[in-house]
Backbone as JSON Lines, residues from 0, in Angstrom:
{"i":0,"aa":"X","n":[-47.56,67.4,7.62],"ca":[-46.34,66.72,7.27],"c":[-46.61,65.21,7.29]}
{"i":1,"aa":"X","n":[-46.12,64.69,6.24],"ca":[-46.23,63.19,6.03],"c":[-45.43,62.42,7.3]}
{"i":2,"aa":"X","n":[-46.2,61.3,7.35],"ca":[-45.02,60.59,8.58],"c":[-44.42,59.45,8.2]}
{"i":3,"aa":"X","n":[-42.59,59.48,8.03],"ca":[-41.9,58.43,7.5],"c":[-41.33,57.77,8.48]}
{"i":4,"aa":"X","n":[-41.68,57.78,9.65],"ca":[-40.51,57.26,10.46],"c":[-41.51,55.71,11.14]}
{"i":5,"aa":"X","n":[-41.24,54.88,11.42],"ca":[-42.04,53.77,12.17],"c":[-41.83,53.48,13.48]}
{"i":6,"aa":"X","n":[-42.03,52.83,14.14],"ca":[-41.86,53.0,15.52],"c":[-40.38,52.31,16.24]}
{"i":7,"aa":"X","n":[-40.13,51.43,15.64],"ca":[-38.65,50.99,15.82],"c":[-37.58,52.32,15.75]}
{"i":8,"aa":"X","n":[-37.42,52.95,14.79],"ca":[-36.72,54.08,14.66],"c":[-36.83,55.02,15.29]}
{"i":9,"aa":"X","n":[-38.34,55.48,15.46],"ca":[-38.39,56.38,16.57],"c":[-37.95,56.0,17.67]}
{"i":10,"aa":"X","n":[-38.06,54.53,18.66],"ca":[-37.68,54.27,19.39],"c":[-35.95,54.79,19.55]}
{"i":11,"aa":"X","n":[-35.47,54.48,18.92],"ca":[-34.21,54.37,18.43],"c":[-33.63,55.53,18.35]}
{"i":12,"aa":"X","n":[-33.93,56.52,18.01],"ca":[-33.9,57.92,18.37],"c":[-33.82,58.43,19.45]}
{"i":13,"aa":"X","n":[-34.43,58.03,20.17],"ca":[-35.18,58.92,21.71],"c":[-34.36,58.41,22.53]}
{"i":14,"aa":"X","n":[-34.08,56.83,22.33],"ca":[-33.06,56.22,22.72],"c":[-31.76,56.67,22.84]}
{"i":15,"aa":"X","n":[-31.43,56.81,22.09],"ca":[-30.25,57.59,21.97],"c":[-29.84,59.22,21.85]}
{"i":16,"aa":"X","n":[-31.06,59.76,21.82],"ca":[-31.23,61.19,22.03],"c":[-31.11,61.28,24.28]}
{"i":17,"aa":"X","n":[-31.73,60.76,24.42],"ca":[-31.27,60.44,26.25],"c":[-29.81,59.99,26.37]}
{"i":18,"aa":"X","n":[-29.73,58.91,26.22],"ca":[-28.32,58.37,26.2],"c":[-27.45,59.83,26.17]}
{"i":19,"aa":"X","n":[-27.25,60.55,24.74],"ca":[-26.61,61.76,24.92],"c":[-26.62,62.83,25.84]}
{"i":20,"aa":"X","n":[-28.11,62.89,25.83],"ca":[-28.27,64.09,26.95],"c":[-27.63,63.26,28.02]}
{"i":21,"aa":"X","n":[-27.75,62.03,28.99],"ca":[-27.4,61.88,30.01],"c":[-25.52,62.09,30.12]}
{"i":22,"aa":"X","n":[-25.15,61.58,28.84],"ca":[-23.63,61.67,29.02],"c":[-23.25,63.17,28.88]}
{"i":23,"aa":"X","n":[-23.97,64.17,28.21],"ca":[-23.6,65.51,28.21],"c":[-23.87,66.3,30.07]}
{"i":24,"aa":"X","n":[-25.24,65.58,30.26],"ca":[-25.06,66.61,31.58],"c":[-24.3,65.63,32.5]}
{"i":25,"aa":"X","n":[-24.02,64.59,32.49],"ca":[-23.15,63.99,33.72],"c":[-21.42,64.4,33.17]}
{"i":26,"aa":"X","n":[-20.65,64.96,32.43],"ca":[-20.06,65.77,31.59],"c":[-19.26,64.5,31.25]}
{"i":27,"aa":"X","n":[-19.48,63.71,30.75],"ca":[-18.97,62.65,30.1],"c":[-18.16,63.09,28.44]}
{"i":28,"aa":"X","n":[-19.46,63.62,27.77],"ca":[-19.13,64.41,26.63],"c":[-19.11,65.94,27.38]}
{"i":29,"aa":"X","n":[-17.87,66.69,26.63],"ca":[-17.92,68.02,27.56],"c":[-17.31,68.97,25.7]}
{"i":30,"aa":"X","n":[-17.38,70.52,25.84],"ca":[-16.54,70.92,25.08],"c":[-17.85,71.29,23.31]}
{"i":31,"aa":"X","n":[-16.91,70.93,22.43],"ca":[-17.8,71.34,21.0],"c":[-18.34,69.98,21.06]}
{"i":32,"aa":"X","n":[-17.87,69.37,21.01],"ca":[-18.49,68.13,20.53],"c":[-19.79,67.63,21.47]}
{"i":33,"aa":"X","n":[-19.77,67.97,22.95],"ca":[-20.65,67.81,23.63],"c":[-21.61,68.51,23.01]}
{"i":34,"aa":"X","n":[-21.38,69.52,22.64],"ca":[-22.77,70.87,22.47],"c":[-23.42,70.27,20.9]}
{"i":35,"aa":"X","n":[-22.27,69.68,20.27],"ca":[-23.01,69.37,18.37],"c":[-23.89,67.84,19.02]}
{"i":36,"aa":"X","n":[-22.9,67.04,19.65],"ca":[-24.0,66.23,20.45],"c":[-25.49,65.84,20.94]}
{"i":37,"aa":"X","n":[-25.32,67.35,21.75],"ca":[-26.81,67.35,22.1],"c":[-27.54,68.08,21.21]}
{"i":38,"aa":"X","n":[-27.38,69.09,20.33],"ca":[-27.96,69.55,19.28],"c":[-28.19,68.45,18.56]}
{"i":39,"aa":"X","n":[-27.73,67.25,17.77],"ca":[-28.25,66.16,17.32],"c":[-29.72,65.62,18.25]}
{"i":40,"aa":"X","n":[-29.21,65.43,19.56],"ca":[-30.09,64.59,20.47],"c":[-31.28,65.29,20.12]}
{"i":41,"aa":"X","n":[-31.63,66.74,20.16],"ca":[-32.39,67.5,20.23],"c":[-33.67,67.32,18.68]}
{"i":42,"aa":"X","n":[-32.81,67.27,17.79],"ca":[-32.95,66.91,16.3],"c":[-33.28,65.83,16.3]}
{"i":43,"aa":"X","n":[-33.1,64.35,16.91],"ca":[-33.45,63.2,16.59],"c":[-34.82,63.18,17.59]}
{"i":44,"aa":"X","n":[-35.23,64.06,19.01],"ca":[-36.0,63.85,19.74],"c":[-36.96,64.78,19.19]}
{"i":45,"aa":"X","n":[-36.74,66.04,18.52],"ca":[-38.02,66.43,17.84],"c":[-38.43,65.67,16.34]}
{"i":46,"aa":"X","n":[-37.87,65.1,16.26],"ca":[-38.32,64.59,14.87],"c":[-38.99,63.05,14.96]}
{"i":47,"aa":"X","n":[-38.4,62.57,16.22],"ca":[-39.34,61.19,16.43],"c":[-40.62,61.02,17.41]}
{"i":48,"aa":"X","n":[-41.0,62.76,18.07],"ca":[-41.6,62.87,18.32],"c":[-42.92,63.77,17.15]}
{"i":49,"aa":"X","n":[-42.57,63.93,16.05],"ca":[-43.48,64.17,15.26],"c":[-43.36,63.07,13.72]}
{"i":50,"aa":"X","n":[-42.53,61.65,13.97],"ca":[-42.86,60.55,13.43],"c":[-42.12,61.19,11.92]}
{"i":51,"aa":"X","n":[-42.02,62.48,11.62],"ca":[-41.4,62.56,10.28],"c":[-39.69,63.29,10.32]}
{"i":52,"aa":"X","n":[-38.82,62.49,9.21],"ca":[-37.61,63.06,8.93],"c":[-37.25,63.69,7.65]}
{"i":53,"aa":"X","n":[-37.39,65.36,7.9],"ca":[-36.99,65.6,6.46],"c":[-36.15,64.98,5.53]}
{"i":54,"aa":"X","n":[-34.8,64.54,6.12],"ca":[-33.86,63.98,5.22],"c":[-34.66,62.77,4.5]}
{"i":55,"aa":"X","n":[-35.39,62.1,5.48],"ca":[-35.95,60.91,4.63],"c":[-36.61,61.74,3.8]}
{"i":56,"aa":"X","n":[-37.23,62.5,3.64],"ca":[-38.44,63.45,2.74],"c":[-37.5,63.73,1.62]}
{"i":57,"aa":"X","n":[-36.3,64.09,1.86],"ca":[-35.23,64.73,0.68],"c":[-35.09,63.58,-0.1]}
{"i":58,"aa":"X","n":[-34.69,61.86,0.17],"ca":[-34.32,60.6,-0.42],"c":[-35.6,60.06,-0.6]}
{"i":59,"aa":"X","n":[-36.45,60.15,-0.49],"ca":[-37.74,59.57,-0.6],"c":[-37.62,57.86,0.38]}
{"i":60,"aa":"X","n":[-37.09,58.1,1.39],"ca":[-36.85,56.94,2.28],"c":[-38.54,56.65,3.36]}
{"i":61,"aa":"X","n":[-38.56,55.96,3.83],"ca":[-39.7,55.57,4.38],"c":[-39.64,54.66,5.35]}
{"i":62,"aa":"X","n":[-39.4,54.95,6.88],"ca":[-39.23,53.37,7.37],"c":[-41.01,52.92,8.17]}
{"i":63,"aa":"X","n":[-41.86,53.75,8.01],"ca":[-43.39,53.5,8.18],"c":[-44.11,52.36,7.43]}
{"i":64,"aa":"X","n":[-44.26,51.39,8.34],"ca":[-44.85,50.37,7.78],"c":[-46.01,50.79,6.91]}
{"i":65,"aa":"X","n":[-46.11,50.15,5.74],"ca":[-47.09,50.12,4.36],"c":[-48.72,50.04,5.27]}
{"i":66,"aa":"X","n":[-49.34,51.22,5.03],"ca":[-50.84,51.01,5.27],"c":[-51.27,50.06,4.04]}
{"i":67,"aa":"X","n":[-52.6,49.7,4.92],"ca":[-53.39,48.33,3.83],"c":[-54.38,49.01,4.0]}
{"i":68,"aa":"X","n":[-54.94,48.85,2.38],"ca":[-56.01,49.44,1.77],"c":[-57.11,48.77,1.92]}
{"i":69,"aa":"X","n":[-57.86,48.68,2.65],"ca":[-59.47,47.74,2.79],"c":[-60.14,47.51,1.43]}
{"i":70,"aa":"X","n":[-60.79,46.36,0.93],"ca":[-61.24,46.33,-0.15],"c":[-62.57,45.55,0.14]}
């Protein structure tokens, strides 16, 4: 799998994939919305831990800084 994501974003993810989990188990978020919640968290923490996002794959989006080609 190609990798679109750069490290700011991933950051940014994980970031906020915790953030959720912490407010879901301290029951801050409680109910459906808690549970679609952490199912996101879950989704943003496997996906910035393997650097690629399908959706970006679907838009042809890219936030991976441009490799340079040695010449």
């Amino acid at each position: 799998m190609k990798k679109n994501m750069g490290n700011i974003d991933r950051g940014l993810r994980t970031l906020l994939a915790a953030v959720i989990a912490i407010l879901y188990f301290s029951n801050v978020i409680t109910g459906t919305l808690g549970i679609v919640l952490l199912v996101v968290a879950v989704v943003f923490l496997g996906t910035s831990l393997i650097s690629s996002c399908p959706l970006y794959s679907l838009f042809g989006w890219s936030t991976c800084p441009l490799e340079r080609s040695e010449a």
